[in-house]
N, C-alpha and C positions, 0 to 999 in steps of 0.2 A: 133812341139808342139806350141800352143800359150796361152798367158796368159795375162789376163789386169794385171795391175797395177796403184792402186787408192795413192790417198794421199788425208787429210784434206778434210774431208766432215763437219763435222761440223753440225753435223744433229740437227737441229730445231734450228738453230742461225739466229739469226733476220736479215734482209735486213735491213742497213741504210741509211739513208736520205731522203726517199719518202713517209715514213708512218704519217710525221706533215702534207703532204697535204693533202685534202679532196679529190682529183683527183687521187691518188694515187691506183696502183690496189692491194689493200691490203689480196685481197684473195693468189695472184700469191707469195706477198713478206711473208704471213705466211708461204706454203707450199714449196715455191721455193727448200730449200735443202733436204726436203723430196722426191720430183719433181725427182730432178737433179738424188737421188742416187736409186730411181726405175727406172729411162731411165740409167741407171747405169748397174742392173742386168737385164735388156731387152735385155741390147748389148750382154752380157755376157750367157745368153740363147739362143740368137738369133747365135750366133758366134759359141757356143759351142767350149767356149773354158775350155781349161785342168783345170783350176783353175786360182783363184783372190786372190792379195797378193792389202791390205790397206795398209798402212806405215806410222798410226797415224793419231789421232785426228781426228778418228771417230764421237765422241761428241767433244762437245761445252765446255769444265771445268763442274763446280759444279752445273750441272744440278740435279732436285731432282724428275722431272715428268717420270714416269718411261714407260709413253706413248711411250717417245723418244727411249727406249732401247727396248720396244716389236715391236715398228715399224722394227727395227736392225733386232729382229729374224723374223719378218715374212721373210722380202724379204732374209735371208738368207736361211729359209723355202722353198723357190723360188729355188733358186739354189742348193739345196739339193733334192730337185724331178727332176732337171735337172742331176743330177749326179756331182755336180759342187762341190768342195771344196774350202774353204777361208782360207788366213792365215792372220793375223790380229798382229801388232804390235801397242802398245799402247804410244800416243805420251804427251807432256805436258800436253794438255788438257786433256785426256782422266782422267792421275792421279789425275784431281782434280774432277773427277766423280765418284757418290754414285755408279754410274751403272755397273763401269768398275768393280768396286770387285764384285758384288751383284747378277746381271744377270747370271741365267744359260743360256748359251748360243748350240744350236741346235750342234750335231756330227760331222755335216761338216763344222762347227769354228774351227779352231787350234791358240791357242792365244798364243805368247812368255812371257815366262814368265818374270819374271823384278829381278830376286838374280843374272843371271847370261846370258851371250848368250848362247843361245842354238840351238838345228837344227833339222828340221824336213824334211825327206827323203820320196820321192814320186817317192817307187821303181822300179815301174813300167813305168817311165818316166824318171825313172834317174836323178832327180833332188833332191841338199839339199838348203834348205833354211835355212839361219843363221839370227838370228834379236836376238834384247833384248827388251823389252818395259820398259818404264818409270815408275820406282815407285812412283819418285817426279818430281811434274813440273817444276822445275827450275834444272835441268840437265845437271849440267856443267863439266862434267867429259867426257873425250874420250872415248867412247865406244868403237870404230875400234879397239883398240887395243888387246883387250882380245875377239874380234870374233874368231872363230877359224879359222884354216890353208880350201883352199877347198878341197872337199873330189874327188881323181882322180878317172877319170870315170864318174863323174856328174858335172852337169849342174850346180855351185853355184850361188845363190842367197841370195846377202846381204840384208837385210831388216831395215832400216837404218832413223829416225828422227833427222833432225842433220839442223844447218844452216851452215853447210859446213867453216864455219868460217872466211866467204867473202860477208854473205850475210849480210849488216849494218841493215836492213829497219826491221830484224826478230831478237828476242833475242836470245844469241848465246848461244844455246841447245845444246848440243854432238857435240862440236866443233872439227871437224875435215880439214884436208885438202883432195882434190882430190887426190897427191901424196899417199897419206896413203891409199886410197881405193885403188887406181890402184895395190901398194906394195902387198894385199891383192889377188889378184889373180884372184879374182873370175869374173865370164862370163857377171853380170848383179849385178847393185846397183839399189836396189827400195828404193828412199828416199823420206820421206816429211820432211814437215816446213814451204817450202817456198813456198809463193801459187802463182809464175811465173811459165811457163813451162821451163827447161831446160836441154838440152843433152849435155855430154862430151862423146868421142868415144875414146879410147885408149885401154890397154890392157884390161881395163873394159869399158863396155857401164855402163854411170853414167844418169841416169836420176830424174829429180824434175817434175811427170807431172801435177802441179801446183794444185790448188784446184776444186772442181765441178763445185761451182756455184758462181760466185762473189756475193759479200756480199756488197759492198757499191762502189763509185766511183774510189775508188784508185785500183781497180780488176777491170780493164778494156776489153773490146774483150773476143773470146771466151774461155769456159773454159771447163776442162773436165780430162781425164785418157788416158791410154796411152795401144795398143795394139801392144805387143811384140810377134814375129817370132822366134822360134831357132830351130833349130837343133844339131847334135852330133859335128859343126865346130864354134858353138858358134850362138849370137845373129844375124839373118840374115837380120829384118825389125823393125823398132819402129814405129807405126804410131798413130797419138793422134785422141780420140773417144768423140766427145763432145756431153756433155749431160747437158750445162747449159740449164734451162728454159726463164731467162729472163738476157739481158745483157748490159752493163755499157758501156758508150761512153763518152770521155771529148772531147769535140769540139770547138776549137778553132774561133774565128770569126774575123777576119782581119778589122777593120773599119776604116783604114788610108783612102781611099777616098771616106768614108763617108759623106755626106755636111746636112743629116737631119734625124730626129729618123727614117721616112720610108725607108729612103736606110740602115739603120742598119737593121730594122724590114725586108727587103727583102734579105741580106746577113745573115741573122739568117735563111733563109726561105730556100737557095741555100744550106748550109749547112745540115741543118736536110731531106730534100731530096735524098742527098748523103748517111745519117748514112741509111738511108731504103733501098734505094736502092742497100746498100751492105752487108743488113743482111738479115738472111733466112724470107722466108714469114712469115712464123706462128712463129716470136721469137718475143717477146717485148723488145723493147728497152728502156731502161731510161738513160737520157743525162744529161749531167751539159755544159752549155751552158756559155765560157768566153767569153768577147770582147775585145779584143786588138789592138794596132797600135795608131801611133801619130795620133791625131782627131781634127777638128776642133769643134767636138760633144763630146769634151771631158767634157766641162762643163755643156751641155746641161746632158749627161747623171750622172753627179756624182751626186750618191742616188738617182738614178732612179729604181733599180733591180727589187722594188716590180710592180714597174709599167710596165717595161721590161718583168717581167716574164709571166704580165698576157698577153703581147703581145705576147710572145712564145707560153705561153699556146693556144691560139685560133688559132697557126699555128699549133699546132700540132693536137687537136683538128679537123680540116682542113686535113692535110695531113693522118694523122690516128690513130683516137678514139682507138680504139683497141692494136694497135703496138709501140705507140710513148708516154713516158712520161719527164717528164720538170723536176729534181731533182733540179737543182740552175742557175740559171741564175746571174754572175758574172760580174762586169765593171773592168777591168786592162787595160784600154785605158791613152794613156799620150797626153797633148797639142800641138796641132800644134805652132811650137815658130813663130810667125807672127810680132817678136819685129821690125824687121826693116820695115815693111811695115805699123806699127803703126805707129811710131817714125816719119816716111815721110809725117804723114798726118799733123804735126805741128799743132795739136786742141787740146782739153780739153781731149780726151780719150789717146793723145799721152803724154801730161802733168800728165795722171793718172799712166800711165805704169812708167815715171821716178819718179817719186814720191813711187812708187812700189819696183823700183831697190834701190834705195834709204835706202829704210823701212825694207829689208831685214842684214845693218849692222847697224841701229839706234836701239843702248840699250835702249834709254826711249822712242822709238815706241814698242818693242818687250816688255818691262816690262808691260807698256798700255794696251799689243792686251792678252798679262796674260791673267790679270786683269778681263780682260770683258770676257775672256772664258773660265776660272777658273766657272764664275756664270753657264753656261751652265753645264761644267763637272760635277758640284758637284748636277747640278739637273737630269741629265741625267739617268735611269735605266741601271741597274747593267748588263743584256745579251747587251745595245747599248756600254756603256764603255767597252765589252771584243769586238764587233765586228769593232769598229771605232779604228782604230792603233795608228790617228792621237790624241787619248787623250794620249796618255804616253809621247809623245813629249808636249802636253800643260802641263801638271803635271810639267816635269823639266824643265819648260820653253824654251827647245831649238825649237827655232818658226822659224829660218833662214830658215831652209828646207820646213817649212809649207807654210812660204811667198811666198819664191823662185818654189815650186810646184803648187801655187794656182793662180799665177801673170797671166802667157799666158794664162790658161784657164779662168779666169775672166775677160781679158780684150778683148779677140776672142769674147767670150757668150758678154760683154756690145754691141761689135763693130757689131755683129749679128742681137741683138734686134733694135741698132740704125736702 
């Protein structure tokens, strides 16, 4: 037999970070998880497989458009004319949805209920499925433990929303351990939560097959569900079915032998090249573009980004309108230290740098450089005070580290323009 297994669709949850630009393909980021979970039951048609187990957070929390839960039954309308049946466990979000109580949902849903675990037997294939769903979203109570024992003879299947109680990055929902499921016996654990992909293989195959469609930059590569193989000797194949539409790259960009904006703007250019050339044709991509490495364009670039980005943007624009968008273009680049090669030149710029080293344990230069940057702070808007880091260090005056950070790259950028 075979069976997908979804987690975390998150149907009609906004794509973030691309929709403040005007460039942005905001058709793709409305629809995207609607997108993801109809190439979703395509596979699932197309596969004919036995049945589809979700394992939470089918919606989005406290949704009230009830568009988002009739789109649910069509495509599950879909696979009820395929002969297909779903078994559907309801995860934090879902409990804070009008939809999850309200919707009647098509014959070939089977939904666990949330008083107690319970099991649903598919005779004819010899399989029980065990799950409980969420009646509150903050579900901090073990579940595994009152699953029941599996039923000999069949195929058991846990169905299972939980942060496994190792994952930091996800709130710890049905905290349980792997130890604990494996105790449990059963052939196959369908978990969500977590929206990575991941498999543990022991006395149980444990799998997380991560969420559909990334939703912002920290859901990176591809993403998708997962198509399970068994037979009467247990789980024989796990393989994962991706069906994101549009997908998330952080790209790092090396600028240590940098010497000028265009060798950075052509090292940005070598990069996004590579994100196409190793993603499918027809998939868009959208990138968040860092720069890093000791620079001697470290000062030329600090507070550059907006102007950075519109140079990305016309690379991509270039490389491909269609496939390739620009989400953030970041500077995390540090100064080339060039102090002894200053200091050798015995002039005025090598007199600037000691007078610099200097200025970094001189209290009444430090109380001074306040002073004078205090007037900025306190003129600056409120979203530039939460994106500049360096105001919280002028606030309590500790400026050692602002001096000591700002010294190589102001004196490289003077000894430059010289």
């Amino acid at each position: 037999m075979r069976f997908i297994h979804a987690a975390d669709i998150h149907l009609d949850s906004p794509l973030t970070g691309l929709s403040a630009y005007p460039d942005a393909p905001a058709q793709t980021l409305r629809s995207a998880t609607r997108d993801a979970f109809a190439n979703l039951i395509n596979e699932a048609i197309e596969l004919q497989v036995d049945f589809v187990v979700i394992a939470g957070d089918l919606y989005d929390g406290g949704w009230k458009d009830h568009n988002t839960g009739i789109f649910f039954c069509r495509e599950m309308g879909r696979l009820r004319k395929a002969g297909i049946h779903a078994y559907v466990k309801f995860g934090n979000h879902d409990a804070e949805s009008e939809m999850t109580k309200k919707l009647i949902l098509p014959d070939n849903v089977h939904t666990f209920e949330s008083r107690k675990a319970h099991t649903f037997i598919i005779e004819d294939l010899k399989v029980a499925l065990h799950g409980r769903s969420f009646k509150d979203a903050a579900t901090t109570e073990n579940l595994v433990q009152n699953y029941p024992d599996p039923i000999p003879g069949m195929f058991n299947i846990g169905v299972l929303h939980t942060a496994l109680g190792v994952q930091s990055t996800h709130a710890n929902y049905a905290p349980c351990t792997i130890d604990e499921l494996y105790a449990k016996r059963y052939q196959y654990w369908a978990l969500g939560h977590v929206h990575d992909y991941q498999i543990w293989q022991g006395v149980s195959t444990i799998v997380f097959p991560g969420n559909l469609q990334g939703r912002h930059v920290r859901e990176t590569g591809p993403r998708g569900a997962v198509l399970v193989t068994a037979d009467e000797t247990g789980v024989q194949k796990v393989e994962r079915l991706f069906v994101d539409v549009l997908r998330w790259h952080s790209v790092n960009v090396d600028a240590t032998g940098c010497c000028s904006m265009v060798d950075v703007v052509h090292a940005i250019n070598r990069e996004l090249e590579m994100v196409l050339e190793n993603s499918p044709p027809n998939m868009p991509a959208a990138v968040r573009v860092t720069i890093t490495g000791k620079t001697p364009m470290h000062g030329e670039l600090f507070g550059m980004e907006a102007q950075l980005r519109a140079e990305v943007l016309a690379l991509a624009a270039a490389l491909g309108p269609e496939r390739l968008w620009i989400e953030k273009v970041k500077t995390s680049t540090t100064a080339s230290d060039e102090t002894d090669a200053i200091r050798a030149r015995g002039d005025a710029l090598a007199d600037l740098q000691e007078l610099l080293e200097q200025a970094q344990t001189d209290p009444e230069f430090l109380a001074s450089l306040k002073d004078d940057l205090m007037a900025l702070v306190s003129k600056a808007p409120l979203e530039l005070q939460n994106a500049v880091p360096y105001f919280k260090d002028i606030r309590s005056g500790d400026l050692a580290a602002l001096v000591s950070e700002i010294r190589p790259g102001l004196v490289s950028q003077l000894a430059r323009m010289e």
